[in-house]
N, C-alpha and C positions, 0 to 999 in steps of 0.2 A: 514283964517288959516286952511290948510286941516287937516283932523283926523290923519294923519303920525308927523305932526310937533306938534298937541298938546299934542300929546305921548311922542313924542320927549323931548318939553320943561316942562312938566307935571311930567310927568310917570319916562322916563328914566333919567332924571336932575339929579333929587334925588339919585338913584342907581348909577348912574356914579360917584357923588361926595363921596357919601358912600366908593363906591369900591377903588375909588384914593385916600384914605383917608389912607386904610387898606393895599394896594395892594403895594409891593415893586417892583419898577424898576426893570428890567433886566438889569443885568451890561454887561458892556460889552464881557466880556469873557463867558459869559450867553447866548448872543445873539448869539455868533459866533457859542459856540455848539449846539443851536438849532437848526441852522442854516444848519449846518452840515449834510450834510447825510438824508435819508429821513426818511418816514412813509412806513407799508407794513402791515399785518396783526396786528399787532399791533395797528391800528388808526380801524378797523374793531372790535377788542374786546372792545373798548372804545365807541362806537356808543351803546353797550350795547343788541344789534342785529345782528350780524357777519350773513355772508352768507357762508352756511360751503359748498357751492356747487365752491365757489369760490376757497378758498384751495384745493379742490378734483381734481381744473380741474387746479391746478402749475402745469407742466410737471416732474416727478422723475428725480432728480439728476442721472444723467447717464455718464460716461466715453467714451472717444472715443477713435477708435481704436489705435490710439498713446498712448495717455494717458495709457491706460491696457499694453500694449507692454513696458513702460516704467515701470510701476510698477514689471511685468514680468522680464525687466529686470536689469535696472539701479540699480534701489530700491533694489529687491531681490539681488545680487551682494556687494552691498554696506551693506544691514544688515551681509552679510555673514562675509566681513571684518573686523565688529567688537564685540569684545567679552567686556561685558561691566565689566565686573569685572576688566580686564586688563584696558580699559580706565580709570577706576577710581581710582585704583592704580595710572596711568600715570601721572591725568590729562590732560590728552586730547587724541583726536582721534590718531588713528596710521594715518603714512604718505600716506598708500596707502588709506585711506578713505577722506584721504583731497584730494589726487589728484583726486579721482574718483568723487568729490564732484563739484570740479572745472571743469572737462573736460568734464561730462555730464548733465551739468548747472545746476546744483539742485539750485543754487543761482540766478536762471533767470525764473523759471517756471512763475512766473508773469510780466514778459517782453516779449511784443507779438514778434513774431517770425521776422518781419521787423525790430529788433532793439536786434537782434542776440539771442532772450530768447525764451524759450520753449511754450510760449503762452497758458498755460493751462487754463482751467475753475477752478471756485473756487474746484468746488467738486473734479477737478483732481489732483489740489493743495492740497486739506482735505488729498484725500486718501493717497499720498504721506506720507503726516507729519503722518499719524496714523499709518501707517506702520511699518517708521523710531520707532516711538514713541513705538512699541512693542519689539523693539529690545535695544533702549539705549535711555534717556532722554536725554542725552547728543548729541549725536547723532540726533534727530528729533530738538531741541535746535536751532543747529548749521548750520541746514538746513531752519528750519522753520522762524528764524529772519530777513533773506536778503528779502524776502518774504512778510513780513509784513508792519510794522509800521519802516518806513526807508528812506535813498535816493531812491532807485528805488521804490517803489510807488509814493512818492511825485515827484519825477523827473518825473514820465509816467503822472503823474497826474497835474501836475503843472510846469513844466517845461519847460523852451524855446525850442524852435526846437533845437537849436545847443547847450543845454544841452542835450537835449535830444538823439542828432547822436551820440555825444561824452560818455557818460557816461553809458549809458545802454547795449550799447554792452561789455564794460568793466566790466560790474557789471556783467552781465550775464554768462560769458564764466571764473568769477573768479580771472580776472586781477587784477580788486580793489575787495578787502574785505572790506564791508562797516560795520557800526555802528551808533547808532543815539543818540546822547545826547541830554537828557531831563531833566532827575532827578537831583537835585542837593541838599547838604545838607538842600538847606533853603528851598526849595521848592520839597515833594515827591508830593501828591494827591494833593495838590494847587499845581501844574506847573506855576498856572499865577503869583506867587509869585517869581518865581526866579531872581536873582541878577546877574547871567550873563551877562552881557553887550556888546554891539556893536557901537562904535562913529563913523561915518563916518569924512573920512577925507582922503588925497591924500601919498598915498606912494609909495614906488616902489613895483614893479612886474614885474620880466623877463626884469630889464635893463630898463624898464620906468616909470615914474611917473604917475602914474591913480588915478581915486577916484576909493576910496573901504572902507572897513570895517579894525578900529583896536579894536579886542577881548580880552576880559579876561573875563573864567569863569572856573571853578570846578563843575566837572560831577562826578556821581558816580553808579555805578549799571547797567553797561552801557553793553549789552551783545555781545561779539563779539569785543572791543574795544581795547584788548592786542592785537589783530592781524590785525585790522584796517588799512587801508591806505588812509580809504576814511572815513570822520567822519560827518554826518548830525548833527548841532548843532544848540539849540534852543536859543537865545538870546533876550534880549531888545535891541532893536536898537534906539540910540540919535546921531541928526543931530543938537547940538547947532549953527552952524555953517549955519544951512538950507543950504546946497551945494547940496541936492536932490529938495530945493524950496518947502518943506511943510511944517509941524509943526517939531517942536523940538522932541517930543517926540512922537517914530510913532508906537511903539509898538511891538511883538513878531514877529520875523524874522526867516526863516531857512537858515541856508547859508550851504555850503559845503565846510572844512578843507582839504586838503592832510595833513597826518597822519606829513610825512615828513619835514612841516615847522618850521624855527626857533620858538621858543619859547611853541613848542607842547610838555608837556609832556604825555606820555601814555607808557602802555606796565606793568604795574604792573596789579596784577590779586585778584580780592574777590573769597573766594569758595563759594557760594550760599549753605549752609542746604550740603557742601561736594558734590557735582554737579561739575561735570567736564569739564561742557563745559565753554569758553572762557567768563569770564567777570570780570571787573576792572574798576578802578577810569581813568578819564581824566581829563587834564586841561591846559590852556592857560596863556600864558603875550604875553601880547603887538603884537599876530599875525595876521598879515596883510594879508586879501584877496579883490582882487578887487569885484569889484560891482557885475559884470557879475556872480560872486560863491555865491549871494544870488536865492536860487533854483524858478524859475519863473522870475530871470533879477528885474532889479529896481523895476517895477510895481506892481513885489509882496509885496514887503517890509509892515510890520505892518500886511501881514497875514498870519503868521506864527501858529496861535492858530487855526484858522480857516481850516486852509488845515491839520495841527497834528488833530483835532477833525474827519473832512472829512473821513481820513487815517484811522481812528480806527474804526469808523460806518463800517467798510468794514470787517477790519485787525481782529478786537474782534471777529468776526463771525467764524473765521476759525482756528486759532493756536491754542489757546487753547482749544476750545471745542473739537479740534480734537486730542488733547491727550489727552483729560480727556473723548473722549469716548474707545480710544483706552486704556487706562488704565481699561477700565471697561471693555472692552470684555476680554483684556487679563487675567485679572483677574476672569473673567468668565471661561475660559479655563483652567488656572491654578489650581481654588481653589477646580471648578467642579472634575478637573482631581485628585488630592492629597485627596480629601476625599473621594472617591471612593477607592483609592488605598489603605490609611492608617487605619487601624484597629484598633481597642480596643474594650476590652472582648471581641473576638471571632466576632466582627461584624465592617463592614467599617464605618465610624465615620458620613459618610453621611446619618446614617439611625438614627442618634439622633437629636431631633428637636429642640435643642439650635445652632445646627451646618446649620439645612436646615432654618432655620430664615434667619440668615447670608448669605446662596447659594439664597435664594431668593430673598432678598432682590440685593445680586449685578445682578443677572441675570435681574429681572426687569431692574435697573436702567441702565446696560446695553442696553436692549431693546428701553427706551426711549431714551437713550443719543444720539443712534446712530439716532434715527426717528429725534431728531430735528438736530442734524448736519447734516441731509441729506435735510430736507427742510428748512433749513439758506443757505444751500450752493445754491439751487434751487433757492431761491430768489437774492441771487448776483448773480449767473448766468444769471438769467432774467431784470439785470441793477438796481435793488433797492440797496442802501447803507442806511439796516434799523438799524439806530443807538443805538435805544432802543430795538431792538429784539438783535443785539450783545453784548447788556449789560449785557439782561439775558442770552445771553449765556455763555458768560466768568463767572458769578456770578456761576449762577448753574448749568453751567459742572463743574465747579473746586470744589463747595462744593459737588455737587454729587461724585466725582471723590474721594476728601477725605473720603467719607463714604464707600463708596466700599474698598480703598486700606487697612482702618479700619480693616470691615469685613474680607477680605483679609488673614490681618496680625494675625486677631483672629484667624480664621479656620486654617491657617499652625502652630501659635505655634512658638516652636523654629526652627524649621524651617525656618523661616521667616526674626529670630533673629541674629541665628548663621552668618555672614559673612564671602564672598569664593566665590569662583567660583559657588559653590552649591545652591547658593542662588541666584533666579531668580526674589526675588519681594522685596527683604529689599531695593535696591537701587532706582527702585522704586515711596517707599512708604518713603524715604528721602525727594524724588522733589515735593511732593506735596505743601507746603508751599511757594515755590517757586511760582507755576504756580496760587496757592492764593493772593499775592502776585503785581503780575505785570500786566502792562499794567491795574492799576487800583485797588486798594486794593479793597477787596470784603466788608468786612463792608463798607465803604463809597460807593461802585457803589450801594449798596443795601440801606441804607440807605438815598441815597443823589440823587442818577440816575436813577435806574429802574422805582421809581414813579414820584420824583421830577422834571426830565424831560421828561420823558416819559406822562405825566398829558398835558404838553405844547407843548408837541410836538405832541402827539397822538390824544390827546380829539377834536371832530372837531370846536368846536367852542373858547374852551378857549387859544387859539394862540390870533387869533384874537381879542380877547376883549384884552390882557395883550396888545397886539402892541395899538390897540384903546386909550387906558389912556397914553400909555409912548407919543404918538403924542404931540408935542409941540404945532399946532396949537390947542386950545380949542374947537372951533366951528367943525373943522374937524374930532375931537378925539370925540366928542358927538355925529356928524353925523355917523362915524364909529362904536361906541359903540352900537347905537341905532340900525344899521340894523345889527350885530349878535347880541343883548342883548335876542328878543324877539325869534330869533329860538331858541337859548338854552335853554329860558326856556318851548319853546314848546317842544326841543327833552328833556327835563327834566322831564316833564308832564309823556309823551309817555315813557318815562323808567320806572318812579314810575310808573306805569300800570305795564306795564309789569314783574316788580320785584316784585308787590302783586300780581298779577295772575300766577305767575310759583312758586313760592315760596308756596304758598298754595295750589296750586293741584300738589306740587313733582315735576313741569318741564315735568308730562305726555302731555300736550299738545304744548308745547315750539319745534319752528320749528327746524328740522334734514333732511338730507339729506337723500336719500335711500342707509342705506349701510349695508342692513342686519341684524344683531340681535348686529351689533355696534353703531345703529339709538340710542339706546336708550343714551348710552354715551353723543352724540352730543346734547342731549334733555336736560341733565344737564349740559352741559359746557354750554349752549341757558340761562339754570336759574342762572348761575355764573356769566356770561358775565353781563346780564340785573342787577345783584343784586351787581357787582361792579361798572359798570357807575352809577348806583343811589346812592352807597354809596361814592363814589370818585364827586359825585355834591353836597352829601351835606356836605361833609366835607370841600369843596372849600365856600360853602355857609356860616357853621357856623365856621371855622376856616381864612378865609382871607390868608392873607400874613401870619400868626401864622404857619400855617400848612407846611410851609418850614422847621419851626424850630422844628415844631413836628416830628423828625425823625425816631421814633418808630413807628407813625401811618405811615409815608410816606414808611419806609419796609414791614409793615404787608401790605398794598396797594399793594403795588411793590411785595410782594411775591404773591399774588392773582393774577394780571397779568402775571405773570411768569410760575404760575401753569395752568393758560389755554393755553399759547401758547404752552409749554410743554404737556400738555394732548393731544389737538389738534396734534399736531406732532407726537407721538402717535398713535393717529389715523391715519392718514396721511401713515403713514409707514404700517400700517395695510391692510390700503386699496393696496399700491402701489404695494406690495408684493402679495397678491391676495389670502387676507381673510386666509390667512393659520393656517386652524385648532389645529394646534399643537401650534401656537403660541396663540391662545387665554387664554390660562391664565396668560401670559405675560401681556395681554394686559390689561386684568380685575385687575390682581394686581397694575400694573400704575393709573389706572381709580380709584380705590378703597382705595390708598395709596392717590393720588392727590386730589378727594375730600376732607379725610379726614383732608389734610394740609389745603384744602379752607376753610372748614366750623370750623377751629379752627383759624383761621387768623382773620373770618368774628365776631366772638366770642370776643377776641382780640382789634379788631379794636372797637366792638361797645361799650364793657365794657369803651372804654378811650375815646371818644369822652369826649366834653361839654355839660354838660346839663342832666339833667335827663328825658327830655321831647325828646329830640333828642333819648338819648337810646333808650326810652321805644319805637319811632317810629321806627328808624332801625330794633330793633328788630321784633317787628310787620309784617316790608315788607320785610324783609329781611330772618329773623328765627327766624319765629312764631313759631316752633317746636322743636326751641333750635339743641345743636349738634346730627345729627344722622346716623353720619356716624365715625366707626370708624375702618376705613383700614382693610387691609387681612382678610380674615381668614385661620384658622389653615390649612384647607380643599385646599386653594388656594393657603399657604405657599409649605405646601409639591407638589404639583402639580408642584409650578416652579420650589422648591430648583430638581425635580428629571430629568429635561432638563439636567442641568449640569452635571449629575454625571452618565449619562449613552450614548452611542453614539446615535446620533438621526437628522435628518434635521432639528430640530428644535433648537441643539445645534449647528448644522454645522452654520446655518445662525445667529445666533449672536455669532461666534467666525468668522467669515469669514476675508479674509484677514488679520488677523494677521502674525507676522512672527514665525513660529514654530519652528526654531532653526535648528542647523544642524551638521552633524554627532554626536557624541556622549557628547556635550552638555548637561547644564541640562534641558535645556527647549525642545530639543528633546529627553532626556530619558524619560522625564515625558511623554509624548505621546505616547510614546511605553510603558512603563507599563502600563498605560492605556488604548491603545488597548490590551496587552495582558492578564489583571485580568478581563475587560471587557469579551474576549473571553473566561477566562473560565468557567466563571460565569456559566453557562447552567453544569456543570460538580459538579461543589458545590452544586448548586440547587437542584442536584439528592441526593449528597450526606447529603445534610438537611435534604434531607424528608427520611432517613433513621436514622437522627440523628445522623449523625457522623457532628461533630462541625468541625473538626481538618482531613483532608484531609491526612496528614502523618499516620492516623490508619487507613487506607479507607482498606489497604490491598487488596485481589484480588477484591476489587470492582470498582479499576478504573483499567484499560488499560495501559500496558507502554507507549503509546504511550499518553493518558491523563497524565501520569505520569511525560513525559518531559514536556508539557505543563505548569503544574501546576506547576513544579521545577522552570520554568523560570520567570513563572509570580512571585511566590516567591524571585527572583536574581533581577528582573527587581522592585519592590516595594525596600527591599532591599538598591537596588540604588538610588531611589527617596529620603527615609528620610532619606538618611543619610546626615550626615551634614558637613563641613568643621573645619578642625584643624591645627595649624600650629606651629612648633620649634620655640624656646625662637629668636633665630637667624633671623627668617623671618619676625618678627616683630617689624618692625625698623631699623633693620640691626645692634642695638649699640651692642659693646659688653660690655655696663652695664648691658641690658637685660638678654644675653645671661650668664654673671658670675651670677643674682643674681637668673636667674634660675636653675643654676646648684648648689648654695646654698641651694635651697631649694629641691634640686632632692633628694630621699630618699639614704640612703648609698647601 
């Protein structure tokens, strides 16, 4: 018996049956989304040793010269058409923004150009929705759904040829308006739970008898579905009958409805948090599609779960991050530009440091939100669909995204509150909960996905071992287990090293790429990285199968991964952009902010492990020097909060492409009081250091010609805070409103 087999039968026996003992199956709907979509830097922070030379050399997310030409001018064009107060009023877009929406396929950009769609890159698709996304939620909404997680992804992605000639140029050019039902009362965050159903069995179609599909199910939350004509629907599919020749029960299916068939009802509307864009209940009896409308033809059938998982590893990466970064620049722009402009006591409000916490705080998270949607989008460009880096993206751009519209809503005040035309960020800061929300509730992706699957999907060896034990044969499932059993625990060895020796000398020795006086950042994300694969093997060690249900350790985990691929991005953006000085304290506040979040995670996590012998060792290799890092400082706050609130390349480039609004709008009056109190700042200056507070006693010591200046810049502020008011009459239109206000009108 060689030394491999007595290991084998010896050594690893024992561990094997231990682990199978402890170790819960992957269910099926488990398998499928691991299955799903791949690894990308995500399975490099998990190795506990990342090569950061490998991130530096992704190629920058870049536009091409269509792509810019259409942002130029489609886009621009299209935000011009809408004014979002009036849509919100409306409920829904004006007619000329649905035709322009339709004719210059904003519903096709991810349908390549052989199948009549605009064929864009993800980034050119980002940029698109973040644009929209600056102008109306409703609006980026309504563009950004066809887009996503829908028929046309799964049809380009899974579809027969002759779905694929047929439907995509229809999808593209806006003929069919599609919609995808998923959610249903019984099943939101469990989807595999839903009760929808599909029997196959023979009926008509177009005057003949075919086998196909007869439906009934109830949808709800469905976006885009009042206007629908074309409905992606998730179903369980049963063949009692086996007329497909398999089993009975084959599992989650997507087929494709016209809106238009007997027993379809749709067209009634939910308002989402008051959100105008297009979304309502569906539901079926008894409607009959043939076979051929199950999307991928018979062959797909039963993988329905797996191509919806596929779709999202992609789809998470781009929508939402991409208005939850645009929400933060915008917010940048806006909040930077109003506290500059808006005074008390004799001084703009930006120079009180409850106010620059806030401008800091969103300018940061600005800065990084856009660095990792710019390298998410660089990796789907380059063919990866990393499902657990789209996890954290969707999780935290939308929690980032809430904390900015927060800050936001602090710094304007009632401004913020008032509703009107005038009001450029209350509506907003309505959709947030929305985009929290969907495509995956954030508590569950954080507590259930970022680490839960992300652990088994990412770690390089424990895939492996979990397929090893579910193996039915036993001798092959021991042979399997045995040759990954012993690298793990050697890349396990090699990590605990590495997590006592960076932990204890601060990470000054932990390898960094050459990037400057940003080296040393990459030197502690080196000691973060190695100090959560050693805490993430031994929590797999002393917790088993438990640590599924420990959902609280599995988020603090999952928020540790999250924060390095975010740091990282960060830098990344650092780099791409090319070291720019003015932005480095942007950058140190992200680095300084994200440690902090780590080493209080890492705190966290060790307090609630098992064991007191286990604490007392994590702590040891992990932080032996307990918390020492604790975010900003004062010195660093004001440094960022003052990017915003003065003009500068440092401001231009994280507000860039936004939409600034147009003719006398509120979001382009704000602009122009802002360049104009801005310009005349240099005139005040003078008049400070002579101690005049109050510009109207300046007397001959400004120039008439400062004197219009300073008038205007006064007229143009003025117009920024003022706020909106409206007649008993405009409110409602009843006239019980309108008598009970002239009731109370004074005589």
């Amino acid at each position: 018996m060689t030394a491999q087999a007595l290991r084998r039968d010896y050594v690893t026996r024992p561990v094997f049956n231990a682990v199978a003992g402890v170790m819960p199956a992957l269910s099926a709907t488990e398998a499928e989304a691991i299955d799903a979509g791949d690894t990308w830097l995500d399975a490099a922070l998990f190795t506990g040793n990342p090569d950061w030379n490998i991130l530096l050399a992704v190629p920058p997310a870049t536009l091409s010269a269509e792509e810019q030409a259409f942002l130029d001018g489609p886009v621009e064009t299209l935000c011009g058409l809408v004014d979002d107060w009036q849509v919100t009023q409306a409920h829904d877009l004006p007619p000329e923004a649905w035709d322009l929406l339709k004719r210059e396929k904003f519903f096709g950009m991810i349908i390549p150009k052989a199948h009549g769609g605009l064929g864009f890159s993800a980034f050119g698709h980002s940029e698109v929705v973040r644009k929209l996304s600056t102008r109306s939620s409703a609006l980026a909404v309504t563009a950004m759904v066809p887009n996503s997680l829908g028929p046309g992804e799964l049809i380009l992605r899974f579809g027969t040829p002759e779905q694929q000639a047929y439907w995509l140029p229809r999808l593209a050019d806006g003929r069919e308006i599609p919609c995808f039902g998923l959610t249903s009362p019984e099943a939101g965050s469990d989807a595999a739970a839903m009760i929808d159903e599909g029997i196959v069995t023979h009926g008509e179609w177009q005057g003949e008898t075919v086998l196909g599909i007869r439906l009934n199910w109830h949808k709800r939350y469905i976006t885009l579905g009042p206007v629908a004509t074309i409905l992606g629907l998730a179903f369980k599919l049963h063949d009692p009958e086996k007329l497909l020749g398999g089993e009975e029960d084959i599992g989650i299916t997507v087929g494709l409805v016209p809106t238009d068939l007997p027993g379809v009802a749709i067209g009634r509307r939910h308002l989402p948090a008051g959100q105008a864009f297009m979304n309502g209940p569906n539901a079926g009896h008894d409607v009959f599609i043939p076979i051929d409308h199950v999307i991928g033809g018979r062959e797909r059938v039963g993988q329905g779960w797996k191509m919806l998982m596929s779709a999202l590893a992609a789809g998470r990466g781009i929508s939402l991050p991409s208005q939850s970064a645009a929400a933060a620049a915008f917010a940048a722009h806006a909040t930077g530009a109003y506290a500059r402009i808006r005074t008390q006591f004799h001084l703009p409000i930006a120079q009180f440091e409850g106010i620059q916490e806030r401008l800091a705080r969103i300018a940061a998270n600005a800065y990084l939100l856009d660095g990792a949607r710019r390298l998410t989008c660089a990796g789907l460009d380059l063919g990866h669909h990393p499902a657990v880096i789209s996890s954290i993206m969707k999780l935290h751009a939308t929690e980032r995204m809430r904390i900015v519209m927060n800050d936001a809503m602090d710094v304007h005040g009632g401004k913020a509150i008032i509703d009107g035309p005038s009001n450029y960020l209350g509506n907003a800061y309505r959709s947030v909960p929305v985009a929290i929300t969907v495509e995956g509730a954030n508590i569950l992706t954080r507590s259930l996905m970022v680490f839960g699957q992300g652990a088994i999907r990412s770690h390089p060896y424990l895939l492996d071992e979990v397929r090893a034990i579910g193996e039915q044969d036993r001798a092959v499932a021991l042979q399997d287990f045995d040759a990954v059993l012993w690298k793990h625990v050697a890349h396990s060895l090699k990590t605990a090293i590495r997590t006592f020796a960076r932990s204890w000398t601060g990470g000054v020795f932990a390898p960094a790429p050459n990037a400057g006086k940003a080296s040393r950042f990459y030197k502690q994300l080196s000691r973060y990285s190695a100090a959560f694969a050693f805490t993430s093997d031994i929590a797999f060690l002393s917790l088993g199968g438990e640590l599924k249900r420990r959902e609280l350790l599995s988020a603090r985990l999952g928020d540790v991964l999250s924060e390095l691929y975010l740091l990282a991005a960060a830098l990344k953006r650092w780099e791409d952009e090319g070291r720019q000085q003015a932005d480095w304290v942007l950058l140190r506040y992200c680095m300084e902010a994200g440690f902090a979040t780590i080493e209080s995670r890492f705190d966290e996590i060790i307090a609630n492990m098992p064991g007191r012998a286990i604490r007392w060792m994590l702590r040891i290799f992990v932080m032996p020097f307990g918390r020492r890092r604790r975010g900003p400082s004062d010195w660093l706050v004001r440094q960022c909060a003052a990017i915003l609130t003065e003009p500068s390349s440092a401001r231009d480039r994280l507000t860039a492409n936004i939409y600034l609004g147009k003719d006398d709008d509120a979001v382009a009056t704000l602009g122009k009081a802002f360049a104009q109190v801005s310009g005349v700042q240099p005139i005040l200056d003078r008049l400070r250091k002579a101690r005049i507070k109050d510009w109207h006693e300046a007397g001959d010591r400004i120039t008439a010609e400062e004197r219009v200046l300073l008038e205007a810049a006064d007229a143009a502020t003025a117009q920024v805070i003022a706020v909106d008011d409206f007649a008993a009459d405009e409110l409602g239109g009843t006239k019980a409103v309108a008598q009970r206000a002239a009731e109370l009108a004074p005589a």
